[in-house]
Every structure is written in structure tokens, then in C-alpha cells.
C-alpha positions in Angstrom: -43.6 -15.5 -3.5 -41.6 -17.2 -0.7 -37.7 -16.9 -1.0 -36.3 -19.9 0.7 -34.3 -18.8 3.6 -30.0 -18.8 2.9 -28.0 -21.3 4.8 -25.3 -19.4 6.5 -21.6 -19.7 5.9 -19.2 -21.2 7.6 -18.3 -19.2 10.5 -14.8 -18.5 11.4 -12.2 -20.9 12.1 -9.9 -21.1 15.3 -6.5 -20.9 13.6 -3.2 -21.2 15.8 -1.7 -17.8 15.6 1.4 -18.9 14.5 3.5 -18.2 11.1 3.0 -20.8 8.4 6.2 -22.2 7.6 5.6 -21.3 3.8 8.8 -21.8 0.8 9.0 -18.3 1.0 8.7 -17.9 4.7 11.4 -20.3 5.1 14.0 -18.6 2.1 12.8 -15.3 3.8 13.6 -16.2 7.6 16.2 -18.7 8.2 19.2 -17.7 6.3 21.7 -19.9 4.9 23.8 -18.5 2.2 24.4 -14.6 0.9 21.1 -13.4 -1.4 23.7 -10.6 -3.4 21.9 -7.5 -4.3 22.3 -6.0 -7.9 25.3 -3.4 -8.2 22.9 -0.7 -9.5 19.4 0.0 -8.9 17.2 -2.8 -10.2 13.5 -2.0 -11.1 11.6 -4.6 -10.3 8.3 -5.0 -12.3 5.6 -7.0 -11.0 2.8 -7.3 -13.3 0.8 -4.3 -13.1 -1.4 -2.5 -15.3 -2.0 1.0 -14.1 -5.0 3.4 -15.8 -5.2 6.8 -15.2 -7.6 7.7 -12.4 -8.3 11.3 -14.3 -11.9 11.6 -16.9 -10.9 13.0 -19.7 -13.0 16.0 -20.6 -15.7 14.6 -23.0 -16.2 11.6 -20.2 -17.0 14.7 -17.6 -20.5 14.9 -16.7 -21.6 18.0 -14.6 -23.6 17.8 -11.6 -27.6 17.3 -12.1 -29.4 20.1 -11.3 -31.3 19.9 -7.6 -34.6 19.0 -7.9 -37.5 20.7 -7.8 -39.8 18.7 -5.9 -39.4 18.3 -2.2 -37.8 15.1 -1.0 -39.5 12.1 0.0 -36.5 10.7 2.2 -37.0 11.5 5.8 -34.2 13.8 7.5 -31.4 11.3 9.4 -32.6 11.4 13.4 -30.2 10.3 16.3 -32.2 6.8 16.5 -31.2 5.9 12.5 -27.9 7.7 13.4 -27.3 5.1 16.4 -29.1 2.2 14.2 -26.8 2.5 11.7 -23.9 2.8 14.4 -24.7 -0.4 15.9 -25.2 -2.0 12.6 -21.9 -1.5 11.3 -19.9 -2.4 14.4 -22.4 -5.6 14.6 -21.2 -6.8 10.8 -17.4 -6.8 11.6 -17.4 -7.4 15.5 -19.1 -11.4 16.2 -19.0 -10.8 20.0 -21.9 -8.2 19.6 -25.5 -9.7 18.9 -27.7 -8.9 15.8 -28.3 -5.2 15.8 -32.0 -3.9 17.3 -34.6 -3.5 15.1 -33.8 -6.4 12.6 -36.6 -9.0 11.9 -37.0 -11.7 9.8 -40.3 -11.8 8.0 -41.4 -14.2 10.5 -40.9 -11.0 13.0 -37.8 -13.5 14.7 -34.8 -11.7 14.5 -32.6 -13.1 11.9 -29.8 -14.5 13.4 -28.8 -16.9 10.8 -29.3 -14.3 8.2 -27.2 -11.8 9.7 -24.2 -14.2 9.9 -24.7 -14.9 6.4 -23.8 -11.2 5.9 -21.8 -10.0 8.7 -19.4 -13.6 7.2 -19.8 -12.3 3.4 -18.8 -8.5 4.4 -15.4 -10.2 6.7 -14.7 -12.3 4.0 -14.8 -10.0 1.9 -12.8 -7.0 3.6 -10.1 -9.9 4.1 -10.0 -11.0 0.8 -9.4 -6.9 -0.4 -6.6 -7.3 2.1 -5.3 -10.5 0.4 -5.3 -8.8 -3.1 -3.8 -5.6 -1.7 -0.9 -7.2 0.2 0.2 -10.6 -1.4 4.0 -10.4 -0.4 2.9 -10.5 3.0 0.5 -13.5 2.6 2.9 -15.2 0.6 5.7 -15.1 4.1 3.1 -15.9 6.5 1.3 -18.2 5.2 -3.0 -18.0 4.0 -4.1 -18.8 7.0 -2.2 -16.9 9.3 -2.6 -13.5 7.2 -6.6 -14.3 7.2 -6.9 -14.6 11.2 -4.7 -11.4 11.2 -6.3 -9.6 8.8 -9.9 -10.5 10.8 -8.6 -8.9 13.5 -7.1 -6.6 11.6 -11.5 -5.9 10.1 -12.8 -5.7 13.6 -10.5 -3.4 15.0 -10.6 -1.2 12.0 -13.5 -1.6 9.8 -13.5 0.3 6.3 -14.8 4.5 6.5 -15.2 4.4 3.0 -17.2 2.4 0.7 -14.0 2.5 -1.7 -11.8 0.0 -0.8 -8.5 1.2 -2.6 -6.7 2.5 0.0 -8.3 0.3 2.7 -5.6 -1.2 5.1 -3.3 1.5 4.9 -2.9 1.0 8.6 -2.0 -2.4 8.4 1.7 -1.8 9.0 0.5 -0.3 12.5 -1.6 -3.0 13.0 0.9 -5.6 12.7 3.5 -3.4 14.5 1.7 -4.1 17.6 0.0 -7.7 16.1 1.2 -10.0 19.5 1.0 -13.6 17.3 3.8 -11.7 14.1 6.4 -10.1 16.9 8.8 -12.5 15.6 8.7 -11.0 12.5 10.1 -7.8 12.5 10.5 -7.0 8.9 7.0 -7.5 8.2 4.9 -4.0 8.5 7.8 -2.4 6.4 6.9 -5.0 3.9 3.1 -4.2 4.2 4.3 -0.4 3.7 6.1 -1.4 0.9 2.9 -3.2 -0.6 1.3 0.3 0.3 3.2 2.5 -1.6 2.7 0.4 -4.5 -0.9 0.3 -4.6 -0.9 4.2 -4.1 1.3 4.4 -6.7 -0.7 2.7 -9.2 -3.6 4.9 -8.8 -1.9 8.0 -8.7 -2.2 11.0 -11.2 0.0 10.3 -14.4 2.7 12.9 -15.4 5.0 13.1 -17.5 9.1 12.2 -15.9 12.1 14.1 -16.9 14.0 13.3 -19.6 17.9 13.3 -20.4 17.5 16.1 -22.1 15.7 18.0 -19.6 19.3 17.9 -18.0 21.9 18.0 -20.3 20.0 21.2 -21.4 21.3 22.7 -18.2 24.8 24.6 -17.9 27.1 22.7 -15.4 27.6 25.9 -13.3 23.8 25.9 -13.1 23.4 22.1 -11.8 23.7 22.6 -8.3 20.7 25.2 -8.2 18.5 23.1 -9.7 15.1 22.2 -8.0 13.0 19.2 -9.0 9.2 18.8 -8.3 8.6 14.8 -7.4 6.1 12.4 -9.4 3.0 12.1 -7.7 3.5 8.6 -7.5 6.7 8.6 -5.8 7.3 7.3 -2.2 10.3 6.8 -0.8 10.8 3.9 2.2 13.3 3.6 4.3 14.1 0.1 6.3 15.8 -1.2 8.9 15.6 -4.5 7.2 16.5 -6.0 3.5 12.6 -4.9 2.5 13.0 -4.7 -0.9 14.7 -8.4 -1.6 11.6 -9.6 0.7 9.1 -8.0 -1.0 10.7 -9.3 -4.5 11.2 -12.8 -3.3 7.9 -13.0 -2.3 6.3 -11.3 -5.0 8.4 -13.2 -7.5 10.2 -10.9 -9.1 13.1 -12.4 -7.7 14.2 -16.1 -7.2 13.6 -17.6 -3.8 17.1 -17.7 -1.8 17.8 -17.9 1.5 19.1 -13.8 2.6 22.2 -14.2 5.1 22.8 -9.8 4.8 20.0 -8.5 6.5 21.2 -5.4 6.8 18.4 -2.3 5.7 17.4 -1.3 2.5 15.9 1.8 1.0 13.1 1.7 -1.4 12.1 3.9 -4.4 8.7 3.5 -5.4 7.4 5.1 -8.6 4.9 4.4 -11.8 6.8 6.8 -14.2 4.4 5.1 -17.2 2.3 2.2 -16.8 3.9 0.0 -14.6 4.3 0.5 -10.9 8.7 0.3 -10.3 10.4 -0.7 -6.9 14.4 0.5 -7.0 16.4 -0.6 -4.1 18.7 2.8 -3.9 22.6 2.5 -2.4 23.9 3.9 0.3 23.1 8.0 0.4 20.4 7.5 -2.1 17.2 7.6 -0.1 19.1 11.2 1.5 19.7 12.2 -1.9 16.3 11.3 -3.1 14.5 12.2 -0.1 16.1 15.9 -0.2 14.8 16.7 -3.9 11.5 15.7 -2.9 11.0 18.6 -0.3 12.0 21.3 -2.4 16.3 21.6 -1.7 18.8 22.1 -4.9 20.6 19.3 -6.4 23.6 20.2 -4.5 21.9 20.6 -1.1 20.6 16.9 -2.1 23.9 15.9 -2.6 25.5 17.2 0.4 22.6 15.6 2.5 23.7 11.9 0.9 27.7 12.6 1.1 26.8 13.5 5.1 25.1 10.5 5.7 26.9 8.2 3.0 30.8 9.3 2.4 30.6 6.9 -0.2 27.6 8.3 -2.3 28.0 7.7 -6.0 26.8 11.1 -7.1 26.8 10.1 -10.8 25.0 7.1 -10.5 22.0 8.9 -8.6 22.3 11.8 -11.4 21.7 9.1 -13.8 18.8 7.4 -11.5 16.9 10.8 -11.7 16.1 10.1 -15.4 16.0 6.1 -15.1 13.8 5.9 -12.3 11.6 8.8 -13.5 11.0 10.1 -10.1 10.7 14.0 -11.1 8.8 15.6 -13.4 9.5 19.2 -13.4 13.0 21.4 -13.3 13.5 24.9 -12.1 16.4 26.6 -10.3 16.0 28.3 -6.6 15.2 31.6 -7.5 11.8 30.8 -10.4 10.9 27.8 -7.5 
């Protein structure tokens, strides 16, 4: 039977590398009046559903036994080892003709074909960078975010067939992305986007409770060590990241942001749903310090050094609310 030969796709467009001037774009960029941040740490939930990325034990299946019979696949040489080289820098660069070796069953080589697939596979490697990274599609614009996220594909294509934690050198990218130099803030929003992701298919565990703490002597406080969640990331940012990110991921109202001073970012998934805390001044210190292994009071003289203002109370009570640690011991059984 003869299968009628596939039209191919559109190719790509030539799109002016230039920010679309998007609602959120503009509320984001040109300030106009004071966007006030809340007083405390606000969690801001977008709507995520995390699953654990652990089989339980009666969903484990061992490893098949090796087979017995010789196999029929030919050992890899250098010439597939090359073919397949050329192949997959062919599919995501278009400067570079259809690979050698391909033929149509005409015996022409299949031009047409091949950009029906080599369009599919960098539509579709943009498209798992649209889904991973919406803030940052929503600021610039569609079109702009797909031309940079093409060139973004054929400078680095995927090294695993799981695409989960593709583009996690985005931020780079961009950092060094000519056509978004005007836009500063922008890779510490696509690490903020990141985190999240990373967050959401990160081990579960189980976060500290109140009691976990009030269980502790107060002479005993400062000698405490907490192990982190293994969902937490902590982001620190030269810019107002966090009320980007929420603006543009609506879980904040769109308002223009006249304070662009930094912000610090806690990023955690304590239960189901993947959390974003903006921390205060000596918070990120405080946090960052518990995370590699000091005492609470080492933690706390880190923020009061960098922060004289440092509400140590408030960040005692952000340990449980956030649910950032999941584990308490004191210096000498750590």
C-alpha cells in the first residue's frame, strides 16, 4: 500500500527580536505607582498538582533476566555513531542539510519529509519550554519567547529523552540572549520558574511541625541543626523576582512595581502544592545557613550580620509555616 506523502509544516517565521509590549510586560516594566509587598511572607500558590515521583513497593518490578539467546542487534560502529551525530544536530540546526544516508522510497532524499520532522521535534522542544516557563512568556510576549526559545533548541538541544528538567540552562541562555538585554530581571525569573518545576517533582517528605520545636529546651535552641526538604531552593535577586513572577503567573494582580529593589525567594512543596515565599531582609542568610548544616544560632547570627534588622521570631515561625525542614538534631548527634 502507498502512503501519500506529508505536506510539510510551516517553516519558521522571521520574527523582530524585540519584546512584545504584553499587559503584563507593560505593568512589569514601566513603573508608575508603588506595587507594596505583604508584611509577612506570602505563599503564593499557583495551581499545581504535584505526585510523588517514588513506586511504591508493590508497583516495583525487578529487572528481567538477560536473555539467553544471542542478540540480533548489531554492535554500534563509528559510522552509526557519526549517523546518528549528524542526525540529531540536522533536526534542531535548519542551516545544516538532510543528514547522509536518508532516502525517500523513491531513493530521493527526503527533503520535504525531514522538515516535516526536524519542524515537529522544534515545535515541540519550544512548546515544553512554553509549558515549563509561562511567567516568562507571559512578559515577553508569544512570539518573542518562541524565536528565543528556538535559538535557545539549536544551541542546546535536549541530552535526555525526558524532558522535565529540559531548559534548565535557560537563564544562561538569556543572560547572554543579545535581542532580551533590556531586560535584566528576566533569567532570575526563568530560575525562579526552575526551581518550581524541580520542586514539584522532588522526593516527598514529611516538614517539621510546631511541636518538633516547642519540644526543644530554650537553652537547647541555638544548637539545633535542621536537615532541608528536598524540594527547597532558595533564590536570591537583584531585582523584585518574586512580585514578577506572581504578576505574571497571576497569583498576584497586575500593577505597575515603582520599588525595584531585590527580592529573595523560598521555594518549597512541603505537601502537594509547589509554595513561593518572598523572605525579608536577613531571611534568605537565615534560611540559606540551615540549609548547609550550621545551628540555629549560627543561622541567626549570619542574618543579624547581613540584616541588623532581622526579625528572628518571624523566621522561627517561617521554619514551620514554610515547611522547609524536615529533620532536627543538635550539633553533637548531626
Amino acid at each position: 500500500m502507498r502512503c501519500s506523502t506529508p505536506q510539510p509544516a510551516a517553516g519558521p517565521r522571521e520574527v523582530t527580536m524585540t519584546p512584545v509590549a504584553t499587559p503584563a510586560a507593560k505593568s512589569a516594566v514601566r513603573p508608575a505607582t508603588r506595587c507594596e509587598a505583604p508584611a509577612t511572607p506570602l505563599a503564593l500558590l499557583p495551581p499545581l498538582r504535584p505526585v510523588s515521583v517514588h513506586p511504591s513497593p508493590t508497583s516495583f518490578m525487578p529487572p528481567a533476566e538477560p536473555a539467553t539467546e544471542p542478540s540480533c542487534l548489531p554492535a554500534p560502529t563509528s559510522a552509526a555513531t557519526a549517523f546518528q551525530s549528524g542526525f540529531a544536530a540536522a533536526v534542531t540546526d535548519l542551516a545544516l542539510p538532510v543528514p547522509k544516508g536518508l532516502a525517500a522510497w523513491t531513493g530521493n532524499r527526503p527533503t520535504r519529509r525531514f522538515g516535516v520532522y526536524r519542524n515537529n521535534v522544534r515545535m515541540g522542544l519550544t512548546g515544553a519550554l512554553a509549558t515549563r516557563f509561562p511567567a516568562t512568556e507571559a512578559i515577553v510576549g508569544p512570539e518573542f519567547f518562541s524565536a528565543m526559545a528556538e535559538a535557545f533548541v539549536a544551541a542546546h538541544p535536549p541530552r535526555s529523552p525526558l524532558l522535565l528538567a529540559y531548559g534548565d540552562d535557560f537563564a544562561g541562555f538569556v543572560q547572554g540572549f543579545v535581542p532580551a538585554a533590556g531586560l535584566a530581571y528576566l533569567p532570575d525569573v526563568i530560575r525562579l520558574e526552575a526551581a518550581r518545576s524541580r520542586a514539584y517533582h522532588a522526593a516527598d517528605a514529611k516538614p517539621l511541625a510546631a511541636a518538633d520545636l516547642a519540644s526543644v529546651a530554650p537553652e537547647r535552641l541555638a544548637d539545633l541543626v535542621l536537615e532541608p526538604h528536598p524540594s527547597l531552593v532558595l533564590l536570591r535577586s537583584a531585582h523584585p523576582v518574586v512580585t514578577l513572577w506572581a504578576m505574571n503567573a497571576g497569583a498576584l494582580p497586575l500593577a505597575p512595581i515603582t520599588d525595584w529593589a531585590g527580592e529573595d525567594a523560598l521555594i518549597v512543596r512541603p505537601h502537594m502544592a509547589v509554595e513561593v515565599h518572598r523572605l525579608p531582609p536577613g531571611g534568605a542568610a537565615f534560611f540559606a545557613a540551615l540549609s548547609t548544616g550550621q545551628t540555629l544560632g549560627e543561622a541567626a547570627e549570619a542574618a543579624f550580620a547581613q540584616a541588623p534588622a532581622f526579625d528572628l521570631a518571624a523566621s522561627l515561625a517561617a521554619l514551620i509555616t514554610t515547611g522547609a525542614f524536615v529533620q532536627r538534631a543538635f550539633r553533637e548527634e548531626a
